[in-house]
C-alpha positions as CSV (number, residue, x, y, z in Angstrom):
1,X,0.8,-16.2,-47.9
2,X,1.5,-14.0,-51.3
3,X,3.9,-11.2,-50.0
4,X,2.4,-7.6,-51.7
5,X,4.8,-5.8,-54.5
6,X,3.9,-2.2,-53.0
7,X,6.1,-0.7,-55.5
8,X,5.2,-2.4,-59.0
9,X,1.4,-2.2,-57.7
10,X,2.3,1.7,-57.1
11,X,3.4,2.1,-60.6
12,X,0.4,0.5,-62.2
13,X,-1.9,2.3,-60.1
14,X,-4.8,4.9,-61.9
15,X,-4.1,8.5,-61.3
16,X,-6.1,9.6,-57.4
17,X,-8.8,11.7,-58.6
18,X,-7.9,13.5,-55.1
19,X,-4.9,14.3,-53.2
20,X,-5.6,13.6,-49.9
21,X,-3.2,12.2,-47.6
22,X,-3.4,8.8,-45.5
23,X,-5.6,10.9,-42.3
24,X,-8.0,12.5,-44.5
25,X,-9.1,9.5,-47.0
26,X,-9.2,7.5,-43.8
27,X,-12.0,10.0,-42.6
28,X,-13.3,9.7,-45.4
29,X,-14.0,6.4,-45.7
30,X,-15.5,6.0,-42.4
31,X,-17.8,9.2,-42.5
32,X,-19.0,7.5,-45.9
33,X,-19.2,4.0,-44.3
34,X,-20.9,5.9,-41.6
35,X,-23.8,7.6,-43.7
36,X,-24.8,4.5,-45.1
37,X,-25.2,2.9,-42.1
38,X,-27.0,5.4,-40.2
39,X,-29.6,6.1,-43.3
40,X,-30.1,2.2,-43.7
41,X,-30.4,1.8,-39.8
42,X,-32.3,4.7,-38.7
43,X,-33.8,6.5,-41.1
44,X,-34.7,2.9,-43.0
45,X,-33.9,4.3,-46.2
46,X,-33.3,2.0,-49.4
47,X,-29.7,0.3,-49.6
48,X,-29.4,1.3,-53.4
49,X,-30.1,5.5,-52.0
50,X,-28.1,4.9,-48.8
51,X,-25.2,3.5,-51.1
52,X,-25.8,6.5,-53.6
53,X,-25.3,8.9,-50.8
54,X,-22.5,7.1,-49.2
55,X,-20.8,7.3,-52.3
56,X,-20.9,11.1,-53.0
57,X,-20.1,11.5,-49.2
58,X,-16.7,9.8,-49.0
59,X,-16.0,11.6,-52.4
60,X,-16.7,15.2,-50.8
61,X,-14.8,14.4,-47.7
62,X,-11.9,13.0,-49.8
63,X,-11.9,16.6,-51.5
64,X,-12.5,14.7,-55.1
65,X,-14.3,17.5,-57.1
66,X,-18.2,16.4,-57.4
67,X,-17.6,15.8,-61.1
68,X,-15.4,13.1,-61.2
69,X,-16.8,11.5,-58.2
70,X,-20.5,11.0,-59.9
71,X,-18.0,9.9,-63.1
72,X,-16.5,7.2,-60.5
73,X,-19.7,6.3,-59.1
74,X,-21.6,5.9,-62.8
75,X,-18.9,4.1,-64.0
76,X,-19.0,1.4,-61.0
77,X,-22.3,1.0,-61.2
78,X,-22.3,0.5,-65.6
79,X,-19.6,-2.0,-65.2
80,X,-21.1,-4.1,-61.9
81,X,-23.9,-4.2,-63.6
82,X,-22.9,-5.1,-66.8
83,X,-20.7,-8.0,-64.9
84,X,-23.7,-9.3,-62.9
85,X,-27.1,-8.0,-63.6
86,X,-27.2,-11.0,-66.9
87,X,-26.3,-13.3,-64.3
88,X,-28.7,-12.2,-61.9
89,X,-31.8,-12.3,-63.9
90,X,-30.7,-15.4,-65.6
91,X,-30.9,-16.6,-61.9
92,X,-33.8,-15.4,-60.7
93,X,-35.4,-17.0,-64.0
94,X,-33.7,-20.6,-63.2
95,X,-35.6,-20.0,-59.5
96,X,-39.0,-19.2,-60.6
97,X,-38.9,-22.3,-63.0
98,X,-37.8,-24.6,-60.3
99,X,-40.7,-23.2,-57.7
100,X,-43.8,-22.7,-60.4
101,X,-42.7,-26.2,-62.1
102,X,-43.1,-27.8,-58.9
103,X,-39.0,-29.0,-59.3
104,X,-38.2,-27.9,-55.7
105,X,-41.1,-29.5,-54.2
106,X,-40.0,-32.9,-56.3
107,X,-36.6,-32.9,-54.9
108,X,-37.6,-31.9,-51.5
109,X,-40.6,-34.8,-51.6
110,X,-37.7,-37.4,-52.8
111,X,-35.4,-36.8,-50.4
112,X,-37.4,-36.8,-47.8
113,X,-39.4,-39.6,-48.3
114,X,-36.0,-41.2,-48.0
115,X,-35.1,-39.8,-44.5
116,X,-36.1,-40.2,-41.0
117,X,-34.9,-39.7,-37.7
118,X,-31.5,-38.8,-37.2
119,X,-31.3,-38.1,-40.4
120,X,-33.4,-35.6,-41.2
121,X,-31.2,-32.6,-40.3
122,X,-28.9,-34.1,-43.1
123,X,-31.7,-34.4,-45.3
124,X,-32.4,-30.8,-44.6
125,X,-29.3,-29.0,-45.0
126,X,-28.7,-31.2,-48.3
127,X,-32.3,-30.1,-49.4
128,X,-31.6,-26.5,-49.0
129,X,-28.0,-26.4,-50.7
130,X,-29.2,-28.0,-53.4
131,X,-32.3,-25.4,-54.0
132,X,-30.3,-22.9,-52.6
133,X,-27.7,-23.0,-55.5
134,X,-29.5,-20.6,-57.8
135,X,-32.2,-19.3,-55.6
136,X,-31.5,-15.9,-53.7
137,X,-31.5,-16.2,-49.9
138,X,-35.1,-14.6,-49.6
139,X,-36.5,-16.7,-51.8
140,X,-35.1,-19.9,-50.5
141,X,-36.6,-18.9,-47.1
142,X,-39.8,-18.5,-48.5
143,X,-39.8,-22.0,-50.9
144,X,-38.4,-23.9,-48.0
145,X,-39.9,-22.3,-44.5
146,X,-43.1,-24.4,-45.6
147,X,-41.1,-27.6,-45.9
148,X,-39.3,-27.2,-42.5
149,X,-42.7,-26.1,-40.7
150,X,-44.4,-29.6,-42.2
151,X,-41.3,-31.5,-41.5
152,X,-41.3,-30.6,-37.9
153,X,-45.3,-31.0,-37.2
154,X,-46.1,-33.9,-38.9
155,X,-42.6,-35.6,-37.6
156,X,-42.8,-34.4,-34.2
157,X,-39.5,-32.8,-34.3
158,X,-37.7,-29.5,-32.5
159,X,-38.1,-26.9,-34.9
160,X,-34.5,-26.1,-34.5
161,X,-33.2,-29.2,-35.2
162,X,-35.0,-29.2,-38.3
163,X,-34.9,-25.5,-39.2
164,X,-31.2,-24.5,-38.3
165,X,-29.9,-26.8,-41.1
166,X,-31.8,-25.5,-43.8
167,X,-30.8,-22.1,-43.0
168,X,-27.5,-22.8,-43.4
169,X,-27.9,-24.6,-46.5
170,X,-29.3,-21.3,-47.7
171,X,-26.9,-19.3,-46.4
172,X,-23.7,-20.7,-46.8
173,X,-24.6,-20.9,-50.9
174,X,-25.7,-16.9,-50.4
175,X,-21.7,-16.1,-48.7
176,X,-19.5,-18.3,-50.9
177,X,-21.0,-20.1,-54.2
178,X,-21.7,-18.2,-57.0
179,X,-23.7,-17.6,-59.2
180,X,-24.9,-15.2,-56.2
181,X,-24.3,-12.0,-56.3
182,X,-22.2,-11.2,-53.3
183,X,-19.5,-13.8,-54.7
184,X,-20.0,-12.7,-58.3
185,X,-19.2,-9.2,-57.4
186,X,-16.4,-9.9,-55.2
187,X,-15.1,-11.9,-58.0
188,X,-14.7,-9.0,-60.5
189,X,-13.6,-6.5,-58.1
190,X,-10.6,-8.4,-57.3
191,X,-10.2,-10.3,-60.6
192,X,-10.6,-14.0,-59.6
193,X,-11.1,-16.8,-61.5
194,X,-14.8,-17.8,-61.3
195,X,-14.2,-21.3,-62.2
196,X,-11.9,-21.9,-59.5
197,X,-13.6,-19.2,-56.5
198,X,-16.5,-21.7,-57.6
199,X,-14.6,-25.0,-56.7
200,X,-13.2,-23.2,-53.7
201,X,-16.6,-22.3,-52.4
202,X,-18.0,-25.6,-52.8
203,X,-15.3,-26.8,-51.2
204,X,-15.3,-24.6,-48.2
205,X,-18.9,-24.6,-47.6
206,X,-19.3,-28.8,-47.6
207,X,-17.4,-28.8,-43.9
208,X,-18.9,-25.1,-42.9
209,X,-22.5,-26.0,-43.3
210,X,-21.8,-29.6,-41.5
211,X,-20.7,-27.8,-38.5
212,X,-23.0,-24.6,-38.6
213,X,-26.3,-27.0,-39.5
214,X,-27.1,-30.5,-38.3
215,X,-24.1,-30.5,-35.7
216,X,-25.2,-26.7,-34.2
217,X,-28.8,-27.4,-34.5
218,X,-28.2,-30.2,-31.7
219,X,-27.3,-26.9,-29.2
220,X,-29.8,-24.9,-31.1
221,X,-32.5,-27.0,-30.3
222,X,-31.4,-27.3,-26.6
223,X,-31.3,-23.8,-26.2
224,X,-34.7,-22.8,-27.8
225,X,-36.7,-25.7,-27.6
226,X,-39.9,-24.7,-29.5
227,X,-42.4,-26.9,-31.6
228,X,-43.3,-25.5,-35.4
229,X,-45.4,-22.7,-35.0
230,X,-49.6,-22.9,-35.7
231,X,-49.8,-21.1,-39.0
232,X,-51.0,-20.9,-42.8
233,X,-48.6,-23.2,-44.6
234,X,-48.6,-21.7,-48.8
235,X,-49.8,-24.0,-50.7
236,X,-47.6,-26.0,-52.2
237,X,-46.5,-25.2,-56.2
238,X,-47.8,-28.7,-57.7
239,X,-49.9,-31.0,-55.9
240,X,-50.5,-32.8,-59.1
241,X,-47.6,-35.3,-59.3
242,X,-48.2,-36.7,-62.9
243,X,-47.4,-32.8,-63.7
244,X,-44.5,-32.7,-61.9
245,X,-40.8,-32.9,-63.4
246,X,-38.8,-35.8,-62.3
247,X,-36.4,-35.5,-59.7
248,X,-33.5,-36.4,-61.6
249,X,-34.5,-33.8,-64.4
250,X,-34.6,-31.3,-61.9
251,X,-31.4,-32.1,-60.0
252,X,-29.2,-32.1,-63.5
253,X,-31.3,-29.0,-64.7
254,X,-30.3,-27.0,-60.9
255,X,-26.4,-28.3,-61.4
256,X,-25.9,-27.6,-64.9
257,X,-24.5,-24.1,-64.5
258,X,-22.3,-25.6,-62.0
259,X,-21.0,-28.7,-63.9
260,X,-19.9,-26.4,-66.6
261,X,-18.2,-23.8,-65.1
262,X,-16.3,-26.7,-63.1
263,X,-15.6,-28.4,-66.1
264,X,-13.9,-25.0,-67.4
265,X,-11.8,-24.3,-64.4
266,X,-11.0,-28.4,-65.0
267,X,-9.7,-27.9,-68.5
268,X,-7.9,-24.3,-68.3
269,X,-6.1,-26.6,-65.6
270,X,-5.1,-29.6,-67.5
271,X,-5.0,-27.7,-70.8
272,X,-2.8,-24.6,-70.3
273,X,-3.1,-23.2,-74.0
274,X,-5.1,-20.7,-75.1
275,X,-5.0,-21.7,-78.8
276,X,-6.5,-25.0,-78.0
277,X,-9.7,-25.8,-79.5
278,X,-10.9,-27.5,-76.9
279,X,-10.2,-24.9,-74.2
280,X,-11.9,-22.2,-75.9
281,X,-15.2,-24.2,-76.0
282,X,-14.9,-24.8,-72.6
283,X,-14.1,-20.9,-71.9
284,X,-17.4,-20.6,-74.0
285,X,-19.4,-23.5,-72.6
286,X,-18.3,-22.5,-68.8
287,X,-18.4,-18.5,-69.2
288,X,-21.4,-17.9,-66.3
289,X,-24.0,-16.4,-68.7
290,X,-23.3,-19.3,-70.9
291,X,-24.1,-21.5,-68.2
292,X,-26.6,-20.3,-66.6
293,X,-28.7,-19.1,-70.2
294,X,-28.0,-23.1,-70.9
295,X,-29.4,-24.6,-67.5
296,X,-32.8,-21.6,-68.2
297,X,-32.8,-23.4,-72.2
298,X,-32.8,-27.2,-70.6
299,X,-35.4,-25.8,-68.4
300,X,-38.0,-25.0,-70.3
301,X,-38.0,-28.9,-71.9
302,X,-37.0,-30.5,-68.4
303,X,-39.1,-28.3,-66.1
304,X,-41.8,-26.3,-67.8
305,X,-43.0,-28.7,-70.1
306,X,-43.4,-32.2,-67.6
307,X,-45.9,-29.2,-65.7
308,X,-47.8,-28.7,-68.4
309,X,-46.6,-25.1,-69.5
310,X,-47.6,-24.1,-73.2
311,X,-45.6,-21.5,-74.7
312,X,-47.6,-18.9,-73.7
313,X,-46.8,-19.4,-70.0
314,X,-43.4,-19.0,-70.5
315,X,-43.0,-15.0,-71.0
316,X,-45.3,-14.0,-68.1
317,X,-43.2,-16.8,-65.8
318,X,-40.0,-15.4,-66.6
319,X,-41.6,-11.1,-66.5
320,X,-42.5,-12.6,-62.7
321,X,-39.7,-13.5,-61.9
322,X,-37.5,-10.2,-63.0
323,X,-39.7,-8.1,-61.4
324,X,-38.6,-9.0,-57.7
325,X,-34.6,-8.6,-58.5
326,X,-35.1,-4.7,-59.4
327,X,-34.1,-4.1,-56.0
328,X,-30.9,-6.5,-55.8
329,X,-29.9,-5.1,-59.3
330,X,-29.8,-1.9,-57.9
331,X,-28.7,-2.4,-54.6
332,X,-25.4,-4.7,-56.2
333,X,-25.0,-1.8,-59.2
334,X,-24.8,0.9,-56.2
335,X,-22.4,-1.2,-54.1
336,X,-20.3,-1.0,-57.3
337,X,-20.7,2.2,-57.6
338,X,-19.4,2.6,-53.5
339,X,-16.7,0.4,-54.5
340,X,-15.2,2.2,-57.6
341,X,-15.4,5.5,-55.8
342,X,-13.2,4.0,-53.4
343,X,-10.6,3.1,-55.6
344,X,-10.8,6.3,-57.5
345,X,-9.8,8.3,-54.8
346,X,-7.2,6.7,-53.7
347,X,-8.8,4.3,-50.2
348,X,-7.6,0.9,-52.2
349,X,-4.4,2.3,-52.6
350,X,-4.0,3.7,-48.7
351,X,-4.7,0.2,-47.4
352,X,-2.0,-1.2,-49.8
353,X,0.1,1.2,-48.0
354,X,-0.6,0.9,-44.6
355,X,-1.3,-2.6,-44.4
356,X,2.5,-3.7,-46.8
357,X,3.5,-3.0,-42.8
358,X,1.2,-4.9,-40.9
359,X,1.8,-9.1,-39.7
360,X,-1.6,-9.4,-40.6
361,X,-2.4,-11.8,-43.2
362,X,-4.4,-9.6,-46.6
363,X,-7.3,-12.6,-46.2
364,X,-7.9,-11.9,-42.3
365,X,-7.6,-8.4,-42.9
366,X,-10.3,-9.0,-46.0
367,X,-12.7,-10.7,-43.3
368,X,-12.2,-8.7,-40.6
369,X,-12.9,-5.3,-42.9
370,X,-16.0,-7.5,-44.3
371,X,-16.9,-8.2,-40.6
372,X,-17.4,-4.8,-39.4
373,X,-19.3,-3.4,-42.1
374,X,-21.5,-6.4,-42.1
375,X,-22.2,-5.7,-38.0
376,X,-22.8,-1.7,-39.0
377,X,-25.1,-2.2,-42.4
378,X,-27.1,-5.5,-41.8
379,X,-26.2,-6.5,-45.6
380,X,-24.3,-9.3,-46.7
381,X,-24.4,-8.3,-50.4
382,X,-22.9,-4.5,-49.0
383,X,-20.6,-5.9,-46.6
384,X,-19.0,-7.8,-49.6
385,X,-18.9,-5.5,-52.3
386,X,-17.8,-2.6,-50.3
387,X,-15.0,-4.6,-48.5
388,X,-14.5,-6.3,-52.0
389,X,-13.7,-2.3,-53.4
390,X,-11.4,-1.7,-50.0
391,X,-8.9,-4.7,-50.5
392,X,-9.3,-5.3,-54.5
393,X,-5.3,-3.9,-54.8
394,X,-3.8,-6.9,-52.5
395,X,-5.3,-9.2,-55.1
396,X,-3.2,-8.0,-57.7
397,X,0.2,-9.9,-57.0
398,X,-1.9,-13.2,-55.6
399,X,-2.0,-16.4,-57.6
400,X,-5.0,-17.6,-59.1
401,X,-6.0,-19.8,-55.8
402,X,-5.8,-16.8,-53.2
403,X,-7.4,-14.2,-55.4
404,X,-9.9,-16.7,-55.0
405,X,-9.5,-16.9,-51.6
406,X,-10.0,-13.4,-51.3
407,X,-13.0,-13.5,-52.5
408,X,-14.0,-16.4,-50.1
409,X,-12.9,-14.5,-47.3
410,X,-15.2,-11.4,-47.5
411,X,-18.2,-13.7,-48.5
412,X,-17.2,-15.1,-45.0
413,X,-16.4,-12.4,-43.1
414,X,-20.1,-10.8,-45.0
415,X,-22.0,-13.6,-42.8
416,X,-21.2,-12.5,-39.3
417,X,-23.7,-12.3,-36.5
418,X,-26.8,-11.1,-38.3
419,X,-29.0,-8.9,-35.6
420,X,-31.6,-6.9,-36.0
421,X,-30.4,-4.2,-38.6
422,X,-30.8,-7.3,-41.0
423,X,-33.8,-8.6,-42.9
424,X,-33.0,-11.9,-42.5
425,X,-32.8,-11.8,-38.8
426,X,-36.8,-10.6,-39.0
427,X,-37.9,-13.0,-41.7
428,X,-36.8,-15.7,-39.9
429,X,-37.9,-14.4,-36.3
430,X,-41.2,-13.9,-37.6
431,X,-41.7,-17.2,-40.1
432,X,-40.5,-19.6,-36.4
433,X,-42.0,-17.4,-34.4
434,X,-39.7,-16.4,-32.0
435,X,-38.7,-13.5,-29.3
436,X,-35.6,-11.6,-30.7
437,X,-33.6,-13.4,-27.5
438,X,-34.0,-17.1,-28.9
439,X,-33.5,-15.5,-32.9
440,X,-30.3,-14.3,-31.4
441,X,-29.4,-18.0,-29.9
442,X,-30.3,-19.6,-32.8
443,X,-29.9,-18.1,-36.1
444,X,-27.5,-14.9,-34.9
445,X,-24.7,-17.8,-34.1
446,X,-25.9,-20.1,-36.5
447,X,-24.6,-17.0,-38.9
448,X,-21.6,-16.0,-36.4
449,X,-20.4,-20.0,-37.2
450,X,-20.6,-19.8,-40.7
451,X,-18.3,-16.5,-40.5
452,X,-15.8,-18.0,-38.2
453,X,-15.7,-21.7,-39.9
454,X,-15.4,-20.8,-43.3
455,X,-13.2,-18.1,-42.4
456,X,-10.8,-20.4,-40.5
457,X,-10.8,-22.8,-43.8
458,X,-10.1,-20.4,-46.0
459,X,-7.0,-19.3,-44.2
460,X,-5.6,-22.9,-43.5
461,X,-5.9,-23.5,-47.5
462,X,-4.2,-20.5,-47.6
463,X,-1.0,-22.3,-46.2
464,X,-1.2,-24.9,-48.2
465,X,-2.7,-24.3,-51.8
């Protein structure tokens, strides 16, 4: 583990924009922590206002005049956004394409049509990584809630044993893989490599969503064994399968972003000069709005136009899909906000301090701190970017590989034990139809497992990466 320079990092350090000691910042963080828990909790007020709030809170407490905390709190939220809103939207646009085009329902009709039996929980959990890459978790539990209630009727299967793995799928790409926006803005706050977090991710996630889907859902569906609820299934985006893209299309089209941002982590690693050609096409080629804008381009030829889109489909497709991610936008620009307030006053800095005497390794202290506020807000996306702003200085002496790491850690420590302050826990109560006692036995470990595995991974690379 990367021992912390407490001194150097001291020196380098912004000026406070308060001078409170150790006792009152600590306070102050909780009080703010606090504020935004209780308004999201109990007065069920929006995450973006509860952030905006929470923010201004921990400044006041902090004794930071107002000024420079709405300066902090501005500027957080400009540069998050700045960071990760392009990505976001480019996202959200990639997503729509794949569900209007009838893409997902290609891929999920191929694969399955090559499963059966015991291996349909595989087929399931591959299904939902794969369309989970750049879909946001609510949406993927909306595209492929349909498929998991068909799959279990029509094959006689325990919902569980079906459902449970393509919720990890979904989930597991929502904690650690960008291009989603937990990861993304975990990744700035603590300056990691995206290129290599991504590779990381990938590479945590393959053995963390074995265990936490097929192999759980064998318990799960012991535990809660219920048949697929009697209800409206959507219909689906294409039926028409001459106007569907091909699977293979929409496969390369989904991996794109990934391919190239791997490819750029490849060649900054084999190629260790800036000044080479080669290496700056590939910092170019692999940069994430690069990417991503390049996998939306392909789209338009690989998925639109096998559908039968015409031009003039294509702006009202992609003003459909923006609409919905006002809310993320705001909630991630806000979390940034949170975060930049608490390095401006001085909290990043206090946990340098007190933690430089502490056994306790920075990446366990990252989940653990990503842990509790993910068991006191109900949000993944605010558990990681406010933990993200709390431990961003132990980053700054790490290699490449832990900063990235880092990252992973909160993303897994963001996943713990969803219960009822979470949306999630209610969309997928009420899409299985089941009492809040079997959600809890199902999809509140399922979650819990996730944390814990990929946590436990991330460490144990830790020692030898």
């Amino acid at each position: 583990m990367t021992r912390l320079s407490v001194e150097m990092l001291a020196a380098d350090a912004p000026e406070p924009i308060t001078s409170a000691g150790h006792a009152q910042l600590g306070i102050a963080v909780l009080a703010g922590i606090a504020v935004i828990v209780l308004l999201i909790t109990k007065s069920k007020l929006h995450a973006f206002l509860a952030l905006t709030i929470g923010s201004l809170a921990l400044g006041a407490i902090a004794g930071a005049p107002l000024d420079k905390v709405l300066t902090s709190f501005s500027t957080g939220l400009g540069t998050t956004v700045a960071g990760v809103g392009v990505l976001i939207a480019l996202g959200a646009i990639l997503g729509k394409m794949l569900a209007d085009s009838g893409g997902a329902d290609q891929i999920v009709d191929t694969i399955l049509a090559k499963a059966g039996g015991r291996s349909m929980p595989w087929a399931m959990v591959l299904i939902a990584s794969v369309i989970g890459l750049p879909l946001f978790f609510e949406v993927g539990i909306v595209l492929l809630i349909p498929v998991v209630l068909m799959v279990a009727k029509r094959g006689n299967y325990s919902l569980m044993r079906i459902g449970i793995p393509a919720l990890a799928g979904l989930s597991v790409m929502h904690g650690l893989v960008p291009p989603h926006p937990g990861p993304l803005v975990a990744i700035e706050a603590v300056k990691a490599d995206l290129g290599v977090t991504l590779a990381l991710g990938v590479l945590v996630a393959i053995p963390t969503v074995i265990i936490a889907g097929p192999l759980f859902s064998r318990y799960a569906a012991r535990w809660v064994d219920v048949p697929a609820p009697d209800r409206m299934i959507p219909q689906r985006a294409s039926e028409d399968l001459d106007k569907r893209p091909s699977f293979g299309a929409t496969l390369f089209t989904i991996l794109l972003p990934v391919i190239l941002m791997l490819a750029k982590a490849l060649v900054d690693i084999v190629i260790d000069d800036s000044e080479n050609l080669v290496q700056r096409v590939f910092d170019v080629i692999g940069a994430p709005m690069i990417a991503l804008l390049a996998s939306v381009l392909v789209g338009i030829f690989t998925l639109l136009r096998p559908a039968g889109f015409s031009k003039e489909r294509i702006s009202p497709l992609v003003e459909k899909s923006l609409a919905p991610i006002a809310g993320i936008l705001l909630i991630v620009g806000a979390g940034g906000g949170f975060k930049q307030t608490l390095i401006d006053t001085g909290v990043g800095q206090m946990v340098l301090d007190i933690s430089k005497d502490w056994s306790i390794p920075a990446l366990l202290l990252a989940w653990l701190i990503a842990v509790v506020i993910r068991l006191a807000t109900g949000s993944a996306t605010v558990a990681t970017v406010s933990a993200a702003g709390l431990v961003a200085p132990l980053a700054a002496d790490m290699s490449t590989t832990h900063a990235a790491l880092l990252v992973l850690a909160i993303g897994a420590g963001s996943l713990f034990f969803s219960h009822v302050n979470d949306a999630g826990f209610w969309m997928v109560k009420e899409y299985f139809g089941l009492s809040v006692g079997q959600n809890i036995k199902t999809w509140s470990v399922m979650e819990t497992i996730i944390s814990v595995v990929a946590g436990g991974i991330v460490l144990l690379l830790s020692l030898v990466i």
